[in-house]
GULUM-850571 format. One record per atom (N, C-alpha, C, O): x, y, z. Coordinates in steps of 0.05 Angstrom, whole numbers. Example, Ala and Ser with C-alpha at 12.3 -4.5 7.8 and 13.67 -1.06 7.14 Angstrom:
<recs>
<rec u="264" v="-114" w="156"/>
<rec u="246" v="-90" w="156"/>
<rec u="264" v="-66" w="156"/>
<rec u="285" v="-66" w="169"/>
<rec u="257" v="-45" w="142"/>
<rec u="273" v="-21" w="143"/>
<rec u="258" v="1" w="157"/>
<rec u="268" v="23" w="161"/>
</recs>
This chain:
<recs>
<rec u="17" v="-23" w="0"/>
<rec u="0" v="0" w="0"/>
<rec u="18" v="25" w="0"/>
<rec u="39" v="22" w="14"/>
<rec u="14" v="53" w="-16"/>
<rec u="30" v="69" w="-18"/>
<rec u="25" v="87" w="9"/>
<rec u="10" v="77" w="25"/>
<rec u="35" v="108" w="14"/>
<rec u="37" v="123" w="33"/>
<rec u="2" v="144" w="29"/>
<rec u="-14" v="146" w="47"/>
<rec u="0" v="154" w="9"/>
<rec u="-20" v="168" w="-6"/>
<rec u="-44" v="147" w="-6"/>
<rec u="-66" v="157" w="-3"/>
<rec u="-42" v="118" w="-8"/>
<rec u="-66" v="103" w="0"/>
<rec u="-72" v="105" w="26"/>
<rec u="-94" v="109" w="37"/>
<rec u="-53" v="103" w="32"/>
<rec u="-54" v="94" w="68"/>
<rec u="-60" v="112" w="81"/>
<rec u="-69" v="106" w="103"/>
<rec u="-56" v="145" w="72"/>
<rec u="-67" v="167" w="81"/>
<rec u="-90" v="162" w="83"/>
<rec u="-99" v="162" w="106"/>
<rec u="-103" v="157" w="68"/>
<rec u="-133" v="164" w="51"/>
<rec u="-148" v="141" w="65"/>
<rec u="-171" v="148" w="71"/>
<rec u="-142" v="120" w="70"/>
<rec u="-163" v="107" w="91"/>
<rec u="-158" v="114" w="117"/>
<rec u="-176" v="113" w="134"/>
<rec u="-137" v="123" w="122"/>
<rec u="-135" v="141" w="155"/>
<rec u="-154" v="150" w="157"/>
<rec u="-169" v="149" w="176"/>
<rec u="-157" v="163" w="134"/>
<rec u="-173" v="198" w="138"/>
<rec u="-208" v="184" w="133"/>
<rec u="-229" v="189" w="145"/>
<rec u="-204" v="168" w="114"/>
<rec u="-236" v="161" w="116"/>
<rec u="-244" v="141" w="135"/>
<rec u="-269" v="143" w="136"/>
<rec u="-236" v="123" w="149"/>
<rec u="-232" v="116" w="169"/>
<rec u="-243" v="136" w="190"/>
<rec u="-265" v="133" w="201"/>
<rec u="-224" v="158" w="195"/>
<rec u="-230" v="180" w="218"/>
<rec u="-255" v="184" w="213"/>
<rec u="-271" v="178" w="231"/>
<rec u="-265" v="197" w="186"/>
<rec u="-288" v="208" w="187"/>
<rec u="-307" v="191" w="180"/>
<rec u="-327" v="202" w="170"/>
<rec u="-307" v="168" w="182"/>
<rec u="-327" v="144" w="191"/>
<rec u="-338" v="146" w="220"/>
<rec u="-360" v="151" w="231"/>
<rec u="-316" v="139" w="226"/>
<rec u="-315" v="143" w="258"/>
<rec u="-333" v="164" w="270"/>
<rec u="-354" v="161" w="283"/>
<rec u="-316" v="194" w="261"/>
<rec u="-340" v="218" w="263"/>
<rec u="-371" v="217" w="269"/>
<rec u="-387" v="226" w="286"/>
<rec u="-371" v="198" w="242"/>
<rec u="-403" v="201" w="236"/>
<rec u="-419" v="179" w="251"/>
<rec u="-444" v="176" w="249"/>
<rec u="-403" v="166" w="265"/>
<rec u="-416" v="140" w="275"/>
<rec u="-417" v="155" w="306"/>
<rec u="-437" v="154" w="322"/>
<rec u="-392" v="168" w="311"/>
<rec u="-395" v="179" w="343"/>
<rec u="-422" v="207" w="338"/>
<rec u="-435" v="213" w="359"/>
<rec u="-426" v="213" w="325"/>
<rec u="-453" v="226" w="323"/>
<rec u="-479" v="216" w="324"/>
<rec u="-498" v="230" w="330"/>
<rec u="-480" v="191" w="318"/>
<rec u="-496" v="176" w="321"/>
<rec u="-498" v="152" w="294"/>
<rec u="-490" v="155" w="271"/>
<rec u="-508" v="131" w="304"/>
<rec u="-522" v="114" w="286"/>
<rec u="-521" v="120" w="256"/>
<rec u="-507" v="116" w="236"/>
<rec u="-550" v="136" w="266"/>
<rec u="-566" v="146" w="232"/>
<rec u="-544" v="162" w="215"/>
<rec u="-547" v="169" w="191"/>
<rec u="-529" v="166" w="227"/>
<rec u="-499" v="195" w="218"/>
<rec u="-490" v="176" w="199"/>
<rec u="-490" v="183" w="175"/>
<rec u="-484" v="156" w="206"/>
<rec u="-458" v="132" w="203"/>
<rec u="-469" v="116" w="172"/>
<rec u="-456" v="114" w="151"/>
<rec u="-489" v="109" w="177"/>
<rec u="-515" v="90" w="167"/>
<rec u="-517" v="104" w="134"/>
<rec u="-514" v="94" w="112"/>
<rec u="-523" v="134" w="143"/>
<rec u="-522" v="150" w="110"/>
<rec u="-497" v="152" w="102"/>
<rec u="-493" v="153" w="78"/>
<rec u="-472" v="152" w="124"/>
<rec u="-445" v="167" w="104"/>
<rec u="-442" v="138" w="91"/>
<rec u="-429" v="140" w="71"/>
<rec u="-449" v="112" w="97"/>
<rec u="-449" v="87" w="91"/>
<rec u="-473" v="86" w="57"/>
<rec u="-470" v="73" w="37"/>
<rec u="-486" v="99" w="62"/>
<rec u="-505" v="94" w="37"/>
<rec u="-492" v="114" w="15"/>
<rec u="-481" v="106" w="-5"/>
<rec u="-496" v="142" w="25"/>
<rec u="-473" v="161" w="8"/>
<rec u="-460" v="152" w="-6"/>
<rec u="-461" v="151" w="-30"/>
<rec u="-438" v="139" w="15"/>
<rec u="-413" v="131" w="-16"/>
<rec u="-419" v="98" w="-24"/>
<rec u="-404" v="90" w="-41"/>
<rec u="-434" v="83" w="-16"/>
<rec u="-437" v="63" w="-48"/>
<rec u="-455" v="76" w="-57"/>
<rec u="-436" v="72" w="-72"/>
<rec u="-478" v="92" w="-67"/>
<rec u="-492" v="110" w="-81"/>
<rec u="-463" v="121" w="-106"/>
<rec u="-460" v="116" w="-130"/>
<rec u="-446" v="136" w="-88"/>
<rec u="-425" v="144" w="-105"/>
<rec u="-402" v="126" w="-107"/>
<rec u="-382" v="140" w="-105"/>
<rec u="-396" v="102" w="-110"/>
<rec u="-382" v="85" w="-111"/>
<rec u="-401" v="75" w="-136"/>
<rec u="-388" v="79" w="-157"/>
<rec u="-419" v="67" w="-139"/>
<rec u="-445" v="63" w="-161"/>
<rec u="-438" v="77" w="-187"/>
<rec u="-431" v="70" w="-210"/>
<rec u="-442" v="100" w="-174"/>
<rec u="-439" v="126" w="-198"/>
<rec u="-400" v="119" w="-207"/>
<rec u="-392" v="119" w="-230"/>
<rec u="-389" v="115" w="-193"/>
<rec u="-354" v="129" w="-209"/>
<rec u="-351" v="109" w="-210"/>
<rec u="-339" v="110" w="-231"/>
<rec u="-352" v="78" w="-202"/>
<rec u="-328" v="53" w="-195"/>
<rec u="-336" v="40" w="-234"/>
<rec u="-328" v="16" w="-235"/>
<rec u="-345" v="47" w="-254"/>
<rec u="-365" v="38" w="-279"/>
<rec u="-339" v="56" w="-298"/>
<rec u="-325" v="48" w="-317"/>
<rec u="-340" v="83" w="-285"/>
<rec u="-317" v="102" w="-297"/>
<rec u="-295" v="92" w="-300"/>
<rec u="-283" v="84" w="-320"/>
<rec u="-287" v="92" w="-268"/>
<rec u="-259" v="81" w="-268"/>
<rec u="-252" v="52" w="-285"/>
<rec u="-235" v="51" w="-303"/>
<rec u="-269" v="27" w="-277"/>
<rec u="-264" v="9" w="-297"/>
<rec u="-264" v="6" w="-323"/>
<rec u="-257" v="-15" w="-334"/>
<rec u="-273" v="27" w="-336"/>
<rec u="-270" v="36" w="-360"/>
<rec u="-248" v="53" w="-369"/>
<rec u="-237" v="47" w="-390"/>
<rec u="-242" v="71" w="-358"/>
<rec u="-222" v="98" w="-366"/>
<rec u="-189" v="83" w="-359"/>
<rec u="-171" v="81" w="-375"/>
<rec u="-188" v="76" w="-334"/>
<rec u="-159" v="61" w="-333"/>
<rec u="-153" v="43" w="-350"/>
<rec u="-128" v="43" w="-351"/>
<rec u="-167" v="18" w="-374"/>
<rec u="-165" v="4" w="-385"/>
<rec u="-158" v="22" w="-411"/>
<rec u="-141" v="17" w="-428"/>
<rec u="-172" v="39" w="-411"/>
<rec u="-178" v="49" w="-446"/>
<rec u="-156" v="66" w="-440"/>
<rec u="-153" v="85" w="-456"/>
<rec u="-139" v="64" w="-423"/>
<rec u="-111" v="90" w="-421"/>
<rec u="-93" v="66" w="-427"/>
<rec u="-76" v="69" w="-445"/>
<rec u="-94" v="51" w="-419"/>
<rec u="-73" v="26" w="-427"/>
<rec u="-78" v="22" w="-468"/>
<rec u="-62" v="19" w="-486"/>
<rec u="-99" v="23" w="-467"/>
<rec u="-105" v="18" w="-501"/>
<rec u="-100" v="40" w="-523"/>
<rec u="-95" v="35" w="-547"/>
<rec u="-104" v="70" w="-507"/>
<rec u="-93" v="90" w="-521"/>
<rec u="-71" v="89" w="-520"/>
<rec u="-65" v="89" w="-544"/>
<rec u="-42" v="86" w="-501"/>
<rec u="-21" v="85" w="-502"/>
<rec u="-11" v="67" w="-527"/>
<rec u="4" v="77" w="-544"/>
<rec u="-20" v="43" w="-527"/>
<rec u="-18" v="20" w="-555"/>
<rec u="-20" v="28" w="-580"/>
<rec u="-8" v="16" w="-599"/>
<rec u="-39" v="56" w="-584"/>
<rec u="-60" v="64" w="-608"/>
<rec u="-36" v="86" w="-611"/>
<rec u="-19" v="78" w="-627"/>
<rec u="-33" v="104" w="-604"/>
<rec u="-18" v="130" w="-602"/>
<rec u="6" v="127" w="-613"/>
<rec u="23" v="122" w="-595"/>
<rec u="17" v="129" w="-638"/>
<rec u="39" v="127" w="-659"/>
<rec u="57" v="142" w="-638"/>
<rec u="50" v="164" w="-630"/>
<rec u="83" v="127" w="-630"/>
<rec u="104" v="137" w="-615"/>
<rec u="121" v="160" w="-624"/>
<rec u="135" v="176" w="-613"/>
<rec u="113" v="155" w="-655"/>
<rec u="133" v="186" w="-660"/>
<rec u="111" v="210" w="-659"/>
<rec u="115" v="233" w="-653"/>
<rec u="98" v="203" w="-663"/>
<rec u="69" v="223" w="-659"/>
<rec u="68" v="242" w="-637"/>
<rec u="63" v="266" w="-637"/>
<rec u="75" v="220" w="-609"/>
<rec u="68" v="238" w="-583"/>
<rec u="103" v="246" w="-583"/>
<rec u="109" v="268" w="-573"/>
<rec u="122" v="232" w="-593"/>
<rec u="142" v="246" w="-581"/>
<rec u="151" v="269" w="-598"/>
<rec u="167" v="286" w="-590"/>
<rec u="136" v="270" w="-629"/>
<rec u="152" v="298" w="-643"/>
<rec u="132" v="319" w="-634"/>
<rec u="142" v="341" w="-633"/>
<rec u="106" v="317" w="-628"/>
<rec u="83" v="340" w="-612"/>
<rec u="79" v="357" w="-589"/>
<rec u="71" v="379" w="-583"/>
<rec u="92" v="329" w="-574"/>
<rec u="87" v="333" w="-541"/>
<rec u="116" v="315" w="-533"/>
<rec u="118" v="313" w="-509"/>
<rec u="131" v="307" w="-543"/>
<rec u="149" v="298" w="-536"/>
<rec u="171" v="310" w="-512"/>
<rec u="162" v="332" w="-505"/>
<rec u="188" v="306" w="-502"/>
<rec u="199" v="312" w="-482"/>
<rec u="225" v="343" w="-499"/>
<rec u="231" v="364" w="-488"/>
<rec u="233" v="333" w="-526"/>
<rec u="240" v="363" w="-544"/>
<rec u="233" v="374" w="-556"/>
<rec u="246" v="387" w="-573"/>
<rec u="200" v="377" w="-555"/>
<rec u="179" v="391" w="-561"/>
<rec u="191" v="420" w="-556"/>
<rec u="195" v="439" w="-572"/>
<rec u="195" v="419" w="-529"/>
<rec u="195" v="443" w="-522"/>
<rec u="179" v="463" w="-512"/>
<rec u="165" v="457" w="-492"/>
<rec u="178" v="489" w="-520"/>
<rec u="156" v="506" w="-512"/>
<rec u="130" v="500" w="-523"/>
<rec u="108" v="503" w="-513"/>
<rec u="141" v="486" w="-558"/>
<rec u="117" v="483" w="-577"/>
<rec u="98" v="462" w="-567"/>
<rec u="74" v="459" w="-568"/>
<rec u="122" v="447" w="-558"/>
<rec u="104" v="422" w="-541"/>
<rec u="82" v="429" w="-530"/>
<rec u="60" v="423" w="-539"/>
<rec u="88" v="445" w="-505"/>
<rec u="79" v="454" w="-482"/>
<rec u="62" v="474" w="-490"/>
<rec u="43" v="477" w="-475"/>
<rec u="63" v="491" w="-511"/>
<rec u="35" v="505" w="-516"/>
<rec u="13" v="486" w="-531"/>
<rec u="-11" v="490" w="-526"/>
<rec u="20" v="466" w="-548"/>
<rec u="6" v="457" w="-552"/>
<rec u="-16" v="437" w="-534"/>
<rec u="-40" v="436" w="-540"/>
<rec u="-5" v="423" w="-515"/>
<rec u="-7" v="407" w="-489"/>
<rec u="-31" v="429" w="-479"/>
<rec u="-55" v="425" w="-474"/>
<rec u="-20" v="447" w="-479"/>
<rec u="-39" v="474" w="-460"/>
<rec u="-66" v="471" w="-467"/>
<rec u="-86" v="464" w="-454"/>
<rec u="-59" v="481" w="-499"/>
<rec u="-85" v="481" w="-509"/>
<rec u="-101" v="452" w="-517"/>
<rec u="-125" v="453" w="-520"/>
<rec u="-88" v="431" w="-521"/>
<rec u="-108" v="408" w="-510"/>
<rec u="-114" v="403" w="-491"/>
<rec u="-133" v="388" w="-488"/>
<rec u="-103" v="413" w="-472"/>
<rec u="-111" v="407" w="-448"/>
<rec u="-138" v="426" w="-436"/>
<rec u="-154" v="415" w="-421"/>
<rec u="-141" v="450" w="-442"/>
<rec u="-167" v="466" w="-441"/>
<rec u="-177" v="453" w="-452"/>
<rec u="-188" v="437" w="-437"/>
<rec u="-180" v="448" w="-472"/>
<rec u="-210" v="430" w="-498"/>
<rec u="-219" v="399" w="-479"/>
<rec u="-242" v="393" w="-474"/>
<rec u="-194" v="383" w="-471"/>
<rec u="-202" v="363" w="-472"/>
<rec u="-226" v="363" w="-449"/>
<rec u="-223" v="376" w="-428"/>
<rec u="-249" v="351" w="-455"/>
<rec u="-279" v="348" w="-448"/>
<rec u="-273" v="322" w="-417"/>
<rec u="-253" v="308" w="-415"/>
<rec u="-293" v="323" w="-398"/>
<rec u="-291" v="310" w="-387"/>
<rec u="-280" v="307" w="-363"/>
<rec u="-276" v="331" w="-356"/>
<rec u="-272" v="290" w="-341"/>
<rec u="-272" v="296" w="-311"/>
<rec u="-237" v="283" w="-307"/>
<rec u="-218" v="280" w="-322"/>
<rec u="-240" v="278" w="-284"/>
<rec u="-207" v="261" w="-273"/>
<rec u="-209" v="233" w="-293"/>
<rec u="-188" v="233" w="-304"/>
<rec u="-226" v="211" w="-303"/>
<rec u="-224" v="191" w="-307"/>
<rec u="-222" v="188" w="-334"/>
<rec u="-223" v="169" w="-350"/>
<rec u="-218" v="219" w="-337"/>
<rec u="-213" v="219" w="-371"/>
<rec u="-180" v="224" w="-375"/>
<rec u="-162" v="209" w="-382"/>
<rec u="-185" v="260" w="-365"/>
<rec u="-154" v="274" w="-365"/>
<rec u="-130" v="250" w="-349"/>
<rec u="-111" v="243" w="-362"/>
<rec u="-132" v="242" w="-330"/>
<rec u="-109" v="220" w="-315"/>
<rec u="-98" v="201" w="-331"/>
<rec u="-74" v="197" w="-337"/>
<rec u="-123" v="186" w="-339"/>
<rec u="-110" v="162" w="-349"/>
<rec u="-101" v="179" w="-384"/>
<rec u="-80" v="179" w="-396"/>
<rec u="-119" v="189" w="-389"/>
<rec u="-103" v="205" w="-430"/>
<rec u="-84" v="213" w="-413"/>
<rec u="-86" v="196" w="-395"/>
<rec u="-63" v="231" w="-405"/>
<rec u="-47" v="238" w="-399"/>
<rec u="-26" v="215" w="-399"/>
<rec u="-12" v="212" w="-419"/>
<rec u="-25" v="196" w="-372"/>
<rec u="-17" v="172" w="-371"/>
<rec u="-8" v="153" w="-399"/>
<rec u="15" v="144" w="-399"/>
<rec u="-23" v="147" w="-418"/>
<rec u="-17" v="134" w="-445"/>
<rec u="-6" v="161" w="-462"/>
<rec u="9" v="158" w="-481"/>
<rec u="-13" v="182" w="-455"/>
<rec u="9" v="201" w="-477"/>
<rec u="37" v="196" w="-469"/>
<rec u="55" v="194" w="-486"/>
<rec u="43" v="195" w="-438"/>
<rec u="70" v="188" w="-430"/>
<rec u="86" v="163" w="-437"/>
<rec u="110" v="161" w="-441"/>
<rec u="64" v="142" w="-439"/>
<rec u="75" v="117" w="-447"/>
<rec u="81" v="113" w="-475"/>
<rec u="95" v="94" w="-484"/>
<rec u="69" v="132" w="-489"/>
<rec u="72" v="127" w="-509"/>
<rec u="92" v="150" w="-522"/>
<rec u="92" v="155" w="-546"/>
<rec u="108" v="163" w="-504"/>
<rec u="126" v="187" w="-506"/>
<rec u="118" v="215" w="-505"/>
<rec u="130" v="231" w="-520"/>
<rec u="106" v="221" w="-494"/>
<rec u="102" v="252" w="-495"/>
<rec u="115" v="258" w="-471"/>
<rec u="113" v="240" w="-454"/>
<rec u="134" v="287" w="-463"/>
<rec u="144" v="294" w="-447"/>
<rec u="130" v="291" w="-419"/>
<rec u="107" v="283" w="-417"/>
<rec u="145" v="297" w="-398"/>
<rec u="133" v="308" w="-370"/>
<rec u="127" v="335" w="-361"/>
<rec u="114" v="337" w="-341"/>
<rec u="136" v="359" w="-374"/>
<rec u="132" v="383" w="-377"/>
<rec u="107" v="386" w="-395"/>
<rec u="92" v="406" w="-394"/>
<rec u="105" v="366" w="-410"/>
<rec u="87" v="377" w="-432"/>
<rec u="68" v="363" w="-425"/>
<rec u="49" v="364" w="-440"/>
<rec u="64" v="342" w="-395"/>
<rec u="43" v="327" w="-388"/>
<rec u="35" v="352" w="-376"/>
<rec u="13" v="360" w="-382"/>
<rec u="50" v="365" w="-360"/>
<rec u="42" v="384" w="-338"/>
<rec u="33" v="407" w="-345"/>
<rec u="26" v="424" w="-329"/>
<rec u="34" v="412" w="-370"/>
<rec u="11" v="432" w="-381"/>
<rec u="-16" v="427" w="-390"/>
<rec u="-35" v="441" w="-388"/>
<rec u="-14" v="398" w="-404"/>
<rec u="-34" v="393" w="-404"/>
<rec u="-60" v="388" w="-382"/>
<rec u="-83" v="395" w="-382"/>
<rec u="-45" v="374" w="-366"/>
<rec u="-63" v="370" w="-335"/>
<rec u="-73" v="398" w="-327"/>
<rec u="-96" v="404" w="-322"/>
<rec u="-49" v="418" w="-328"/>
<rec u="-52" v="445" w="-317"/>
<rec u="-78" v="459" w="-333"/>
<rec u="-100" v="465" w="-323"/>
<rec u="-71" v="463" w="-362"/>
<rec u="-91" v="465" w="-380"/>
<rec u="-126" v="455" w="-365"/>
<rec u="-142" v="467" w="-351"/>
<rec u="-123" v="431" w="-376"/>
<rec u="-142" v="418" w="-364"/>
<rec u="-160" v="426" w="-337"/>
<rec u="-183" v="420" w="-332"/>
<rec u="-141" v="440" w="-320"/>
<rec u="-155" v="436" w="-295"/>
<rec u="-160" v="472" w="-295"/>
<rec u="-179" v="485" w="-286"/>
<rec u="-141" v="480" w="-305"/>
<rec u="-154" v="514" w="-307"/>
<rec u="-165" v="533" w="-329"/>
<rec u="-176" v="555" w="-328"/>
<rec u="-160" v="519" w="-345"/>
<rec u="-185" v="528" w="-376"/>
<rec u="-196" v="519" w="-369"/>
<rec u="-207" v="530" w="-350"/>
<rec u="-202" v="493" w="-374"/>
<rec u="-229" v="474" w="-377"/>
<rec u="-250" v="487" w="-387"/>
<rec u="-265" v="503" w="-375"/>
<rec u="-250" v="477" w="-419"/>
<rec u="-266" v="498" w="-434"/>
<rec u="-302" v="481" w="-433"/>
<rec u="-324" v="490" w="-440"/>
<rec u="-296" v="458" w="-422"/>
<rec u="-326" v="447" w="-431"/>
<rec u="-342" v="459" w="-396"/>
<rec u="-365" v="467" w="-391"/>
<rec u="-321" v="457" w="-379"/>
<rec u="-331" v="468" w="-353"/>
<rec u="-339" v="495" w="-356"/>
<rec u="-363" v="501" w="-353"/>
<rec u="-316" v="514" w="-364"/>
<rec u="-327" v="546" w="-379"/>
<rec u="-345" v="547" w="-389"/>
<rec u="-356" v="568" w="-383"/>
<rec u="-362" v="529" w="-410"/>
<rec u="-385" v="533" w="-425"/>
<rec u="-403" v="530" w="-415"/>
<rec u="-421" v="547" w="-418"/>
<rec u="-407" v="504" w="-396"/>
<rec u="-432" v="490" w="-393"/>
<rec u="-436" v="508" w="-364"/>
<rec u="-459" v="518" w="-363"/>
<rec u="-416" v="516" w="-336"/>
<rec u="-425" v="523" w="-308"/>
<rec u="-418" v="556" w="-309"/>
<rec u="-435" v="574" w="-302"/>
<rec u="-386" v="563" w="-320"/>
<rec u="-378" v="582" w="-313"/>
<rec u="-400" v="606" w="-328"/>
<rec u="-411" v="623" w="-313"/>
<rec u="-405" v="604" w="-355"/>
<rec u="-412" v="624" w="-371"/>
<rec u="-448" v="639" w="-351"/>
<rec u="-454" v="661" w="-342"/>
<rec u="-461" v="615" w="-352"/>
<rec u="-490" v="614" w="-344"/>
<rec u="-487" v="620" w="-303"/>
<rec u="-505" v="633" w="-291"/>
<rec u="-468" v="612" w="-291"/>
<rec u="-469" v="624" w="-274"/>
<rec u="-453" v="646" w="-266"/>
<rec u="-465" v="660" w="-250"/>
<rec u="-429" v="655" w="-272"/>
<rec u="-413" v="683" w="-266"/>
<rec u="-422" v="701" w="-287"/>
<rec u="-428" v="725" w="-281"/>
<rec u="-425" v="689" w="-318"/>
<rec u="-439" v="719" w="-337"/>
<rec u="-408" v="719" w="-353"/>
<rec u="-388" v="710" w="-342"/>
<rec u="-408" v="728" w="-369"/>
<rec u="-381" v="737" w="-392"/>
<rec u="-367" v="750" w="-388"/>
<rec u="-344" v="747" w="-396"/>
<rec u="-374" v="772" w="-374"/>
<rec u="-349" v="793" w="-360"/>
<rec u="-335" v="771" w="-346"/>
<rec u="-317" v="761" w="-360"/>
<rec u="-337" v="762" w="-326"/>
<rec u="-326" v="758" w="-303"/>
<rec u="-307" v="724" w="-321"/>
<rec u="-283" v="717" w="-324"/>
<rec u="-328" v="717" w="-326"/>
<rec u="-309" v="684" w="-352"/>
<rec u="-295" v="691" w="-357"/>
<rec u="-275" v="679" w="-350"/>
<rec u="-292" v="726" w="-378"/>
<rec u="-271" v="735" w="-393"/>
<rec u="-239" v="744" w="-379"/>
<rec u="-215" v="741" w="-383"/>
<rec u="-256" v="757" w="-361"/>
<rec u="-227" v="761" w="-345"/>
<rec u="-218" v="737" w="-328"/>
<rec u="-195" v="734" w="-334"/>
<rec u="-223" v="719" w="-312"/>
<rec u="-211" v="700" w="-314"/>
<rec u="-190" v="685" w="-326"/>
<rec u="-166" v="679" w="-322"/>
<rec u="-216" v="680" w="-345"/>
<rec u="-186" v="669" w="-378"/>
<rec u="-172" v="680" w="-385"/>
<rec u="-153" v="670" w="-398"/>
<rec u="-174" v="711" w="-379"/>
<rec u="-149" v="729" w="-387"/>
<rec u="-131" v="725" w="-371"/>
<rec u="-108" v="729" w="-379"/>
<rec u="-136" v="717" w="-347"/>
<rec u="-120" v="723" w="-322"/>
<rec u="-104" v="702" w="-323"/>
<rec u="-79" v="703" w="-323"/>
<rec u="-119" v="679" w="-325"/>
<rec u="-103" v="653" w="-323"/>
<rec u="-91" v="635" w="-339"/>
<rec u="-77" v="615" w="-333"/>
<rec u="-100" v="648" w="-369"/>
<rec u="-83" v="625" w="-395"/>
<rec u="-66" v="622" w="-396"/>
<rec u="-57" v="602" w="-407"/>
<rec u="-50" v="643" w="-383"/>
<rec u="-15" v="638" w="-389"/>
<rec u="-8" v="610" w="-368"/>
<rec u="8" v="593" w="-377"/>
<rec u="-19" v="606" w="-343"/>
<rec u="-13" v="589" w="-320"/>
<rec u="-9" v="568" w="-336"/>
<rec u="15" v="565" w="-337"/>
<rec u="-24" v="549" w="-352"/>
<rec u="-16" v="520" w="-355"/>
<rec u="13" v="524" w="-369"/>
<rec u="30" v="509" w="-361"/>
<rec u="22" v="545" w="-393"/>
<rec u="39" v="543" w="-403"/>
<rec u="71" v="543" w="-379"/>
<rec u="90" v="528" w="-378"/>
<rec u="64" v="569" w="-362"/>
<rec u="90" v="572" w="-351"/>
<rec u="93" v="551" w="-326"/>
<rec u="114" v="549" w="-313"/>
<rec u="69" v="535" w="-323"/>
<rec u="74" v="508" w="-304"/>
<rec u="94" v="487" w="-319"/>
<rec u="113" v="473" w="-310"/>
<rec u="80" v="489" w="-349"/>
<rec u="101" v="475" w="-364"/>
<rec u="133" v="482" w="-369"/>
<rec u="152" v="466" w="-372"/>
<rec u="133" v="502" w="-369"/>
<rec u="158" v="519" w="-375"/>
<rec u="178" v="501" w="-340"/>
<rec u="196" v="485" w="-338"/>
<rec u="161" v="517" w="-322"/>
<rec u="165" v="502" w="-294"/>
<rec u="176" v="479" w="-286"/>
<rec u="192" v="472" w="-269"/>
<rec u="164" v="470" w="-300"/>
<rec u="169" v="430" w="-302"/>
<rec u="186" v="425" w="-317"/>
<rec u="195" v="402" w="-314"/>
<rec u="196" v="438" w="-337"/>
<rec u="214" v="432" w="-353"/>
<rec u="244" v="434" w="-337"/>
<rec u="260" v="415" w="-336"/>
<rec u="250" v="467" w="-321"/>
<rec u="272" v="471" w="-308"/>
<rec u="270" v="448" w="-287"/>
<rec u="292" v="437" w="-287"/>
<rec u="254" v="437" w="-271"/>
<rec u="254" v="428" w="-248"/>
<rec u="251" v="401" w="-257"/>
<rec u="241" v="385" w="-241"/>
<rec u="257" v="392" w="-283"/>
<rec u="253" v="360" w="-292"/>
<rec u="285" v="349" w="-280"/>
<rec u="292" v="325" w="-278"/>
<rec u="298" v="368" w="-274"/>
<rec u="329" v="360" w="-276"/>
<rec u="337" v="338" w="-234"/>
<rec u="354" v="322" w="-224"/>
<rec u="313" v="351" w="-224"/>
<rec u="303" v="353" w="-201"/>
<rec u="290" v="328" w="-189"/>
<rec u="296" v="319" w="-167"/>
<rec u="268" v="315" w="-211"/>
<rec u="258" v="291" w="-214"/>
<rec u="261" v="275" w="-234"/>
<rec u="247" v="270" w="-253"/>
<rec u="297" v="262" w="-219"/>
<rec u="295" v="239" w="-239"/>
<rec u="268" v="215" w="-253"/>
<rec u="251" v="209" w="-236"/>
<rec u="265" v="208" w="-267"/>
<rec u="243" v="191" w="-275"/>
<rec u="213" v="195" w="-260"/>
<rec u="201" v="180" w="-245"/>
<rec u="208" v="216" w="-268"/>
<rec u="185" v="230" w="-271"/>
<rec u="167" v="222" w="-281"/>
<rec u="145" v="221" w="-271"/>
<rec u="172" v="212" w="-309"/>
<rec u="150" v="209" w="-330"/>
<rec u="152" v="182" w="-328"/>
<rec u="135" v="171" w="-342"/>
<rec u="165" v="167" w="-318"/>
<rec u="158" v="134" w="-314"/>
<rec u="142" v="124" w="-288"/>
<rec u="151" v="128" w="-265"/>
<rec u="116" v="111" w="-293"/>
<rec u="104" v="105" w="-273"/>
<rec u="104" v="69" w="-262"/>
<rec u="92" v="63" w="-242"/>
</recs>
């Protein structure tokens, strides 16, 4: 068990506990709660971790390494950026695609824009929550504010790859 697993049932463990020293009925729902949501994600995950193993297979090796490859570069890494805003979808998408872009050669700098991308554009999240609830002003500056971040995380990761040997091997 890793250190990061072993956290994580500590912690849910504890707050089992919590809800049981509150009472019963406390305990009883946080128990229904998550297989309700164990229901909903555990269908995801058995799907998305497999199909990252199969994209890696599919993904022409010179493909990810002359695009996103590790001497990509900046070009890499803007490009990474901007797939990484577009790409549609939640953790069980972006993790595992990320994951088979590496296996199949794309840099670690240029993973880390994409994730970055991903988690702060997020253009299908911008469309569908941000636009209809903050309004266009407030979207716009945002995105103004923040597009550069996935790139210079990449930039980031590139100086500090020297830092973490075997990074991109999992």
């Amino acid at each position: 068990m890793s250190l990061s697993l072993g956290l994580m049932v500590l912690l849910a463990a504890a707050a089992l506990l919590t809800c049981f020293r509150r009472g019963t009925a406390s305990g009883r729902r946080a128990l229904v709660d998550t297989a309700d949501g164990l229901k909903r994600i555990l269908p995801l995950i058995l799907l998305a971790l497999p199909m990252a193993g199969f994209i890696a297979e599919i993904i022409p090796a010179d493909w990810a390494s002359d695009w996103l490859g590790p001497d990509s570069g900046a070009t890499g890494i803007a490009i990474a950026t901007l797939a990484g805003g577009v790409l549609p979808g939640g953790p069980f998408v972006a993790f595992p695609l990320a994951l088979a872009f590496l296996k199949a050669g794309a840099g670690p700098a240029q993973m880390v824009a994409l994730i970055s991308g991903w988690s702060v554009l997020a253009l299908h999240r911008t469309i569908t929550w941000e636009m209809t609830v903050l309004g266009g002003r407030f979207v716009a500056l945002r995105l103004l504010a923040s597009f550069p971040l996935p790139f210079l995380a990449g930039l980031l990761a590139e100086a500090l790859l020297p830092f973490f040997p075997g990074a991109a091997l999992r």
